[in-house]
C-alpha positions as CSV (number, residue, x, y, z in Angstrom):
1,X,108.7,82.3,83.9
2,X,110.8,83.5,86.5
3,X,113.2,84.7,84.2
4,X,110.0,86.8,82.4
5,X,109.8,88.4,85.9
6,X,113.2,89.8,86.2
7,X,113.1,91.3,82.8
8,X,109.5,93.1,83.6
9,X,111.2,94.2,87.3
10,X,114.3,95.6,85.4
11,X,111.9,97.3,82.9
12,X,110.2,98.7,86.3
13,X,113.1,99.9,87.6
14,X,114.2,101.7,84.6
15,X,110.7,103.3,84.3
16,X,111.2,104.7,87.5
17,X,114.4,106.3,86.8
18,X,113.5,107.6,83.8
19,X,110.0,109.2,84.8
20,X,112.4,111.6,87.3
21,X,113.5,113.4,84.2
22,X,110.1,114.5,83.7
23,X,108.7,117.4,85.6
24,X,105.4,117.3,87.4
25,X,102.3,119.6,86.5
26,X,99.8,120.6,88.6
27,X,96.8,118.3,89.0
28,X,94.7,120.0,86.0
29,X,90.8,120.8,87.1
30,X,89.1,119.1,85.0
31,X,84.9,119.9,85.8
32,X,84.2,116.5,86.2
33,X,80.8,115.5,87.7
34,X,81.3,115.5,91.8
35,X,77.7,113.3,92.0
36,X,79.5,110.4,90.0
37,X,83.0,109.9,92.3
38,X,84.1,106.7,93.7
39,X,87.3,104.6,94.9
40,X,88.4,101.3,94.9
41,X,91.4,99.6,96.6
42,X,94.1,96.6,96.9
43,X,94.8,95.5,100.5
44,X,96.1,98.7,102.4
45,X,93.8,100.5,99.3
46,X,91.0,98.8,100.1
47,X,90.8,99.2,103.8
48,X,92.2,102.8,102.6
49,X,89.4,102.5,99.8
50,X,86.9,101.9,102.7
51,X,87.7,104.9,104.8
52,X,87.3,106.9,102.3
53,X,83.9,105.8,101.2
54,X,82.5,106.0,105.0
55,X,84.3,108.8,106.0
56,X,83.6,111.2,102.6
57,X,80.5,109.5,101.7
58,X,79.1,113.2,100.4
59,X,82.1,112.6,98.3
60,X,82.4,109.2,96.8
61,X,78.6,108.8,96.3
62,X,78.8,106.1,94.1
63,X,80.3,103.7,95.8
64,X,83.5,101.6,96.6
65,X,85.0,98.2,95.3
66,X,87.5,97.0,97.7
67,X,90.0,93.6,97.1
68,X,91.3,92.1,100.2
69,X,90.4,94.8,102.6
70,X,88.5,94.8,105.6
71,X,85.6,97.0,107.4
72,X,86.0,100.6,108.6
73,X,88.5,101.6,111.3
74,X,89.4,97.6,111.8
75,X,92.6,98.3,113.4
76,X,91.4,100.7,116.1
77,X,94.6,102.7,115.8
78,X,96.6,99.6,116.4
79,X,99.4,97.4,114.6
80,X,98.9,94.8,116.4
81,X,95.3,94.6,115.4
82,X,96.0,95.5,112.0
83,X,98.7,92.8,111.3
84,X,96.5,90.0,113.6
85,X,92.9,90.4,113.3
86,X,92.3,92.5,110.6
87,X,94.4,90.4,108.3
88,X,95.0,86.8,109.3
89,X,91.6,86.7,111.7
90,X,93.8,85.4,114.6
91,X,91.2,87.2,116.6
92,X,87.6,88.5,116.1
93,X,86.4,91.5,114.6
94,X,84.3,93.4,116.8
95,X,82.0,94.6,113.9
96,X,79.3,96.0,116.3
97,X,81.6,98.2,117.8
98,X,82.8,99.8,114.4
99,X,79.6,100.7,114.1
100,X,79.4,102.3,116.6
101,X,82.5,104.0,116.1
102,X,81.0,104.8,112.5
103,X,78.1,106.3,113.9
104,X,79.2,108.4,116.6
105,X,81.9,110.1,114.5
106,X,79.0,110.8,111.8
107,X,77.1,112.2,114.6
108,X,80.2,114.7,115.7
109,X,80.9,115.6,112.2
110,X,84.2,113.9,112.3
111,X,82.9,111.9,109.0
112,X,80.2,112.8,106.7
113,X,76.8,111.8,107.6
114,X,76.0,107.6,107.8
115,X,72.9,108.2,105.4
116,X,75.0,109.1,102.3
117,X,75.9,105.2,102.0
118,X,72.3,103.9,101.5
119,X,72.4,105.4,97.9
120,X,75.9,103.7,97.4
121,X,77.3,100.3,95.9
122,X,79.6,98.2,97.3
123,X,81.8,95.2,95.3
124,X,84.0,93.1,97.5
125,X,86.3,90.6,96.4
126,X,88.3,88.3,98.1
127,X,90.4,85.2,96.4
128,X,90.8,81.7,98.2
129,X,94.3,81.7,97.9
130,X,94.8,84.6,99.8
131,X,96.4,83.6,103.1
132,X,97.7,87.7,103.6
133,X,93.7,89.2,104.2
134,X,91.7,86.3,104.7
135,X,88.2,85.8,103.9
136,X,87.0,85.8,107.1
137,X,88.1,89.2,107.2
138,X,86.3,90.2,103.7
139,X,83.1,88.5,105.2
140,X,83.1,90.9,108.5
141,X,83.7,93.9,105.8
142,X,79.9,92.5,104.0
143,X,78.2,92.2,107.8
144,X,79.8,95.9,108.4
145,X,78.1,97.7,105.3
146,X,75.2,95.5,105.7
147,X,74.8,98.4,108.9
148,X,74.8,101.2,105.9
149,X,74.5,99.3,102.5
150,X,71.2,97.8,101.2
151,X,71.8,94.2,100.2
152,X,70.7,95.2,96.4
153,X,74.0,97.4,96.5
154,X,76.5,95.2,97.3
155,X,78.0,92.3,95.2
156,X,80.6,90.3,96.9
157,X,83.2,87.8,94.7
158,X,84.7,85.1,97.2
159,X,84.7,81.7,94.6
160,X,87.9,82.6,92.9
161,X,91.2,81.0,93.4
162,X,93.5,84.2,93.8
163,X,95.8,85.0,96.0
164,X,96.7,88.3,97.4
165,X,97.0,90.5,94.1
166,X,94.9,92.9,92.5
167,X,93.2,90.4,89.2
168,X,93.1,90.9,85.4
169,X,91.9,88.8,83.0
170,X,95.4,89.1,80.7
171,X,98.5,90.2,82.7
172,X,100.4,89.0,85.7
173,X,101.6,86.2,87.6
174,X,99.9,83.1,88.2
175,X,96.4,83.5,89.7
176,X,97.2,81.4,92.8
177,X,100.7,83.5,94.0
178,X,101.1,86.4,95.9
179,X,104.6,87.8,95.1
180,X,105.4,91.1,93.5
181,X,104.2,93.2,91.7
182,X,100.9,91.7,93.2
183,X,98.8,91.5,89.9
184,X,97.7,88.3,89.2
185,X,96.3,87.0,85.3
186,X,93.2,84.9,86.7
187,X,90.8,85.3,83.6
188,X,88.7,87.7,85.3
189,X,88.3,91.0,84.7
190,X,87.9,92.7,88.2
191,X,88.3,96.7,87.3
192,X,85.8,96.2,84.9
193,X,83.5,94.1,87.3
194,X,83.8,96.7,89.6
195,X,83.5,99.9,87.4
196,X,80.3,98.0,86.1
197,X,78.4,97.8,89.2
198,X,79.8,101.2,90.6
199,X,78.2,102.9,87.4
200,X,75.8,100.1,85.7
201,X,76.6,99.2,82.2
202,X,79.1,100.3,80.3
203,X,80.4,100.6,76.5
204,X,83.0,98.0,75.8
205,X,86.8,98.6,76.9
206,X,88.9,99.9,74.4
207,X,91.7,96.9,73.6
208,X,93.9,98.9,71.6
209,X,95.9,102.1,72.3
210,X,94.2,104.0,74.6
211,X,92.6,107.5,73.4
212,X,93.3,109.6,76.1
213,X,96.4,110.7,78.0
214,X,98.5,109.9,81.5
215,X,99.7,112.7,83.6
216,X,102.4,112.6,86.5
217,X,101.1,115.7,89.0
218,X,102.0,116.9,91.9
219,X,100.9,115.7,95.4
220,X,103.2,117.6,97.5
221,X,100.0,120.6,97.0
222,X,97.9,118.2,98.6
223,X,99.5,116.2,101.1
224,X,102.8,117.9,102.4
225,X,104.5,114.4,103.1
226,X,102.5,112.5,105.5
227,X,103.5,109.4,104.0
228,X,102.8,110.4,100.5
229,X,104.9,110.4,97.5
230,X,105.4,113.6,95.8
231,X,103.6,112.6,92.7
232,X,100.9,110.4,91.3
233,X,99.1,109.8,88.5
234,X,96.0,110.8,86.1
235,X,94.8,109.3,83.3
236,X,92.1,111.7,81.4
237,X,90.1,110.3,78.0
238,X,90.4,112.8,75.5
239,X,86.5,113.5,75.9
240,X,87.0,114.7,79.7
241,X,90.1,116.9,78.4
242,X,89.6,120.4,80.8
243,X,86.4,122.3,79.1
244,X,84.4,119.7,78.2
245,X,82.2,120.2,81.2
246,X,80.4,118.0,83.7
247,X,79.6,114.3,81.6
248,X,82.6,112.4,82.8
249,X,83.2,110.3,86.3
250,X,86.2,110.1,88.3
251,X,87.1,106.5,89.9
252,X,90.5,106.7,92.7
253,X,92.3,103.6,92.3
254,X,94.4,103.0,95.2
255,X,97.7,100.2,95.4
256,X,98.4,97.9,97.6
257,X,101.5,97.6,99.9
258,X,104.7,97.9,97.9
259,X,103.3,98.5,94.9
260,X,103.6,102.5,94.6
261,X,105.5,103.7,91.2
262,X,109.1,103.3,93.6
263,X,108.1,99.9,93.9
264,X,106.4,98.4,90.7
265,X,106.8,101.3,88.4
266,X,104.2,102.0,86.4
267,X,102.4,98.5,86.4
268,X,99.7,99.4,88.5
269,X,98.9,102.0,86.5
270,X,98.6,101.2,83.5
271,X,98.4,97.1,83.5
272,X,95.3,96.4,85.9
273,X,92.2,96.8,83.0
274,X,91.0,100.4,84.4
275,X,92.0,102.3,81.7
276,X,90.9,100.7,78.9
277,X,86.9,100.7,80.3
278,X,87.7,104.6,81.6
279,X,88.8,105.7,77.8
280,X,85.5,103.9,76.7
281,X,83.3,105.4,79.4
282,X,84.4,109.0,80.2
283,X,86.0,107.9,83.7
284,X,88.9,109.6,85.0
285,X,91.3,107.4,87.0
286,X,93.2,109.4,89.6
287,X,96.2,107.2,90.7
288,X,97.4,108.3,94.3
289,X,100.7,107.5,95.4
290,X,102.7,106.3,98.9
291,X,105.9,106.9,99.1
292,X,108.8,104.7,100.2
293,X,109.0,106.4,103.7
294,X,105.4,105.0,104.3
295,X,105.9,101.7,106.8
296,X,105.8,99.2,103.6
297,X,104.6,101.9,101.1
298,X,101.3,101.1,102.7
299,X,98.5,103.5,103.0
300,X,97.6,104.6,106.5
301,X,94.9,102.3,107.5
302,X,96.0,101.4,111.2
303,X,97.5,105.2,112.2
304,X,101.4,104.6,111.7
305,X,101.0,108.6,110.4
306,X,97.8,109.8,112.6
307,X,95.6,109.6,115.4
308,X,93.0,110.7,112.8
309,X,93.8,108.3,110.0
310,X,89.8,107.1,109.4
311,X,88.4,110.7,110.0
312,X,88.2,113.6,107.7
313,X,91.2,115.1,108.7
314,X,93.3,112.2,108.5
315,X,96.2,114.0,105.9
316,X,96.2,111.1,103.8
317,X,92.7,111.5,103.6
318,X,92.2,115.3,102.9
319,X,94.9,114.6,100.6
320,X,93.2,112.6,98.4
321,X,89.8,114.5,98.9
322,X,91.3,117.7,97.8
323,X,92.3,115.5,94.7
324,X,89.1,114.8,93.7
325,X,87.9,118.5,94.7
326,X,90.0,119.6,92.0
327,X,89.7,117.0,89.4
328,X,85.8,117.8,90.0
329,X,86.4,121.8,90.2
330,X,85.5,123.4,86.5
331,X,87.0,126.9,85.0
332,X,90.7,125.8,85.6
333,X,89.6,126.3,89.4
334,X,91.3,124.5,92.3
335,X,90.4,122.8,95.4
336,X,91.4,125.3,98.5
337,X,94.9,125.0,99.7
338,X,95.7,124.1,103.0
339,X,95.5,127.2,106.0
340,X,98.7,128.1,107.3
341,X,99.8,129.7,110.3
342,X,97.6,128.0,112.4
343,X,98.1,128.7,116.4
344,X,96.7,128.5,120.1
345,X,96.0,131.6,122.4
346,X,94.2,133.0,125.4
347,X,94.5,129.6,127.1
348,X,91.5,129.6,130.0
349,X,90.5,126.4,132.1
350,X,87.9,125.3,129.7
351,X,88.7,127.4,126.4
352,X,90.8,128.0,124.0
353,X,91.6,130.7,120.7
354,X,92.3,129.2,117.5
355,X,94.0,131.5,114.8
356,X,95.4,131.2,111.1
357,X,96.1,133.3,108.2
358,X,93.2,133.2,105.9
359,X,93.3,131.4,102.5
360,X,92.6,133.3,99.4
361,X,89.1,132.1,97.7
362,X,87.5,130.5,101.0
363,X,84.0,131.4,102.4
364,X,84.4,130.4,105.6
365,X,86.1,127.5,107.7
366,X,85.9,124.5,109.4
367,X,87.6,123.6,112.4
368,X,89.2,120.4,113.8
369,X,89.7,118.9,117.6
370,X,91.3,115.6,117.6
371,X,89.6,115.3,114.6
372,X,86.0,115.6,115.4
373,X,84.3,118.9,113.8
374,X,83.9,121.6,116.7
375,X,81.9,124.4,115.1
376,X,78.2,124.7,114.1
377,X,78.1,127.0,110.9
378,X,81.3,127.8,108.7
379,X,83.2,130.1,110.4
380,X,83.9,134.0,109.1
381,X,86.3,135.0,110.3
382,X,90.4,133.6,110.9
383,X,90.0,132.7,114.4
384,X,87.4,130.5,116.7
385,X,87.1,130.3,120.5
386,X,86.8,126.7,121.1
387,X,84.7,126.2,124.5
388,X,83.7,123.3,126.9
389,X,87.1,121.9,127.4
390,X,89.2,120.1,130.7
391,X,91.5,122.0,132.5
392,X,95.0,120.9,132.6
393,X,94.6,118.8,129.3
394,X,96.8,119.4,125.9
395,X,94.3,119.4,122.6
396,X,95.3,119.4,118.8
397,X,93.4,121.5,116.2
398,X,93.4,121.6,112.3
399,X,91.6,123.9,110.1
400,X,89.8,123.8,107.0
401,X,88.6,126.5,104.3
402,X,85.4,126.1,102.4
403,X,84.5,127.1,98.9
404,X,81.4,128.9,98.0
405,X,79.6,125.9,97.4
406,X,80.8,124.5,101.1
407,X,83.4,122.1,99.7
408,X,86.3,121.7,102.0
409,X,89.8,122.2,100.9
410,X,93.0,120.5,102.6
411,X,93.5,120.1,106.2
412,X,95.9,122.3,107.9
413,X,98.9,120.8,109.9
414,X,97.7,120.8,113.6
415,X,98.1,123.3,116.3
416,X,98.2,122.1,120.0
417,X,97.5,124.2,123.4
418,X,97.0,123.5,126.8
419,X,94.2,124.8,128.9
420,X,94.9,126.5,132.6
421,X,93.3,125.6,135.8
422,X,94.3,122.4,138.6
423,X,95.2,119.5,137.4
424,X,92.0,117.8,139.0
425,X,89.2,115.5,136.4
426,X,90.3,113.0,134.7
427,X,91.3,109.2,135.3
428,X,95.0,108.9,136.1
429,X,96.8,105.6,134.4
430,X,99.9,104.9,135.5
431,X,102.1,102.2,133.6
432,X,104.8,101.0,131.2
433,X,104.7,102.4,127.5
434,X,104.3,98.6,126.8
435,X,101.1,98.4,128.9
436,X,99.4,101.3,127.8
437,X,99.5,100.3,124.1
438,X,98.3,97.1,125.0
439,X,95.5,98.4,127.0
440,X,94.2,100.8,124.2
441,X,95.5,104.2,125.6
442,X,98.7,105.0,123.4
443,X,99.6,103.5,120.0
444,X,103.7,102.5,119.2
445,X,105.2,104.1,115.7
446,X,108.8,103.5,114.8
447,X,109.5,102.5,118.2
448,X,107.7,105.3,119.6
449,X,105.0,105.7,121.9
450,X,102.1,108.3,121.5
451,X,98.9,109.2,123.7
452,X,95.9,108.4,122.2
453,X,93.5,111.2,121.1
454,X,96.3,114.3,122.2
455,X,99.0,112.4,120.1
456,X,101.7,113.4,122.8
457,X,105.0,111.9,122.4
458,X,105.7,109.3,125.1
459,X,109.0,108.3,124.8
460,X,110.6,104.7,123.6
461,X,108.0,102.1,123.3
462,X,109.1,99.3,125.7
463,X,108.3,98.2,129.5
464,X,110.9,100.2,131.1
465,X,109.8,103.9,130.5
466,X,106.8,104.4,132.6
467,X,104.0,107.6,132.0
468,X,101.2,108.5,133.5
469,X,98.3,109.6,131.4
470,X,95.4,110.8,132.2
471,X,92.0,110.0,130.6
472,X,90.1,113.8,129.7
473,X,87.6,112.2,127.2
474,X,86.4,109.2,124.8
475,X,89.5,107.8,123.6
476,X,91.6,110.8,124.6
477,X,94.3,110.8,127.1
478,X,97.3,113.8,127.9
479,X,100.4,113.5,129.5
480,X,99.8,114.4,133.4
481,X,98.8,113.7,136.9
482,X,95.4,113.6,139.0
């Protein structure tokens, strides 16, 4: 057995060298139908799985299936919540309060709108032998869509003796281990569980060589880094080939922790049963991909990358939803491109001039403070006159360009500007680095520290630098002095 292993991980390794030699192509726009979208996840892709279902729930209508994930926003920017509650349950959930998170973001546009999920499904699954996300943790993540979800939609899988892998019915390890590449043979055919609720019945998988075709594309379009590798993959049944017009699905399938194509080559990929039910069933699987430079080759589900990591404009995020834009876009079309040379000028006490150059192809735009929508109607023009802000107080803003059909392309890489007037309002905090993470007011990255809500950089995250921060807003605190 264990000698089975090394040959598949040398195998893994030489897939990944060899793929290299093989240059990327644009992700193709395929005209796939944007009313029949949704994602499922492993562990870091199922809480990421999660955030993309509450956040773009205008997107990924049809639902999510997440494995060993937990509910929206569990972390609460924090890695010490993410590694203690939100995994091992050391601590309680507060599930009311992501709620209420939930639905005030919905209400400031920062997410899509909270009614979108009651049309959705939901399958959960969660193995007893997984001691890295407990069940306890899957169980809050069933009370937390019960908020959104009606009980009809939602199956939930917890009598299975897996550990913490992603679970086929045919190829992996043992059903009971969690050890690399984290796909576990337990007799159970979970992608096609899930893909069968997500959509209702389908024709049988295809068990012999697959129809249609894998692409490696390129993600560096879409994400510009931010943790992301700078490809991933596609795999299109020959009947969704580009022209054949609006009949076929598209399904995001999201890896776990250290299991990008660096990591476990191309086993994920191609070895956990979701392409064998898409080439019988018109789905497209677009395969997303962390890079190694992302903490664990995680995805960004407690803000190691961004303050905004669960909103809209969280670059993982619009990453993958500009993915899907264009995988769903028809005529060889493509989702919008991020706007560039986005700036901050004519700095007053309580306003602010956002600029950028505009993007070919876009109708209007959206624009983006600390994440939360600020604008009413699509904007025109290349510039906005944000109003209603503190004096004294640093902001971050990020645009977006809108298609025609008022589709948002990716987010833009954030501007930052810092009104005039006294340095009056505000509650002042001040305290160690330490202390303030602790006390919910900065978050710690790399052995960093970084204000909530403005993202300002802090200095070294330990007891001996002190800052004082002062408190302008919900959750969003600057660098200064009352």
């Amino acid at each position: 057995m264990n000698w089975n292993w090394k040959r598949l991980a040398m195998a893994a390794a030489m897939a990944v060298a060899a793929h290299g030699a093989a240059a990327a192509v644009p992700l193709p726009a395929l005209g796939a139908n944007p009313a029949e979208v949704s994602v499922s996840g492993l562990s870091a892709g199922g809480f990421m799985a999660v955030q993309l279902h509450v956040a773009y729930s205008a997107t990924f209508k049809r639902g999510a299936g997440v494995v060993a994930g937990g509910p929206y926003y569990c972390a609460e920017g924090s890695v010490l919540n993410a590694t203690g509650r939100c995994m091992t349950h050391a601590s309680s959930i507060p599930v009311s309060t992501l709620v209420s998170t939930t639905n005030s973001w919905a209400a400031s546009g920062a997410i899509d709108p909270v009614s979108n999920l009651t049309g959705s499904k939901v399958y959960l699954f969660s193995g007893t032998s997984d001691n890295t996300v407990k069940q306890p943790v899957m169980d809050d993540l069933k009370t937390y869509y019960q908020s959104f979800v009606p009980a009809a939609n939602t199956v939930y899988k917890n009598n299975l003796g897996a550990g913490h892998a992603m679970v086929t019915d045919d190829y992996g390890g043992a059903c009971a281990t969690t050890a690399s590449p984290y796909i576990n043979n337990c007799g159970f055919d979970l992608a096609g569980e899930i893909l069968t609720h997500l959509y209702g019945p389908l024709n049988a998988r295809n068990n012999g060589t697959l129809g249609g075709s894998f692409t490696e594309f390129n993600q560096g379009e879409f994400s510009g880094g931010s943790g992301m590798a700078a490809t991933g993959w596609l795999y299109t049944p020959a009947a969704c080939a580009a022209g054949s017009g609006n009949s076929c699905r598209v399904h995001v399938v999201l890896h776990g922790c250290k299991q990008n194509y660096t990591d476990v080559g191309d086993q994920y990929v191609k070895k956990t049963g979701y392409n064998r039910w898409a080439d019988t069933n018109n789905i497209v699987l677009v395969y997303p991909q962390t890079s190694t430079a992302a903490t664990n080759s995680c995805w960004d589900w407690w803000g190691y990358g961004s303050v905004n990591y669960a909103k809209k404009s969280g670059p993982q995020m619009a990453a993958v939803k500009a993915m899907v834009d264009r995988v769903t876009g028809g005529g060889g079309g493509s989702a919008l491109p991020a706007p560039t040379g986005v700036g901050t000028s004519g700095a007053t006490s309580t306003s602010m001039v956002i600029g950028w150059t505009a993007v070919a192809g876009a109708s209007g735009y959206n624009v983006y403070r600390g994440g939360s929508k600020v604008n009413a109607s699509p904007v025109a023009g290349t510039s906005y006159t944000d109003t209603g802000l503190a004096p004294s107080t640093s902001y971050s803003w990020t645009v977006t360009g809108l298609t025609a059909a008022n589709a948002e392309g990716a987010m833009s890489a954030a501007a930052t500007g810092t009104t005039t007037g006294g340095s009056g309002g505000g509650t002042c905090f001040t305290a160690s680095n330490y202390a303030h993470t602790v006390a919910g007011r900065a978050y710690a990255l790399w052995g960093l520290t970084y204000a909530y809500g403005s993202g300002q950089a802090m200095g070294l995250w330990n007891i001996y630098v002190t800052t004082t921060l002062k408190q302008t807003g919900p959750n969003y605190y600057v660098i200064g002095s009352c």
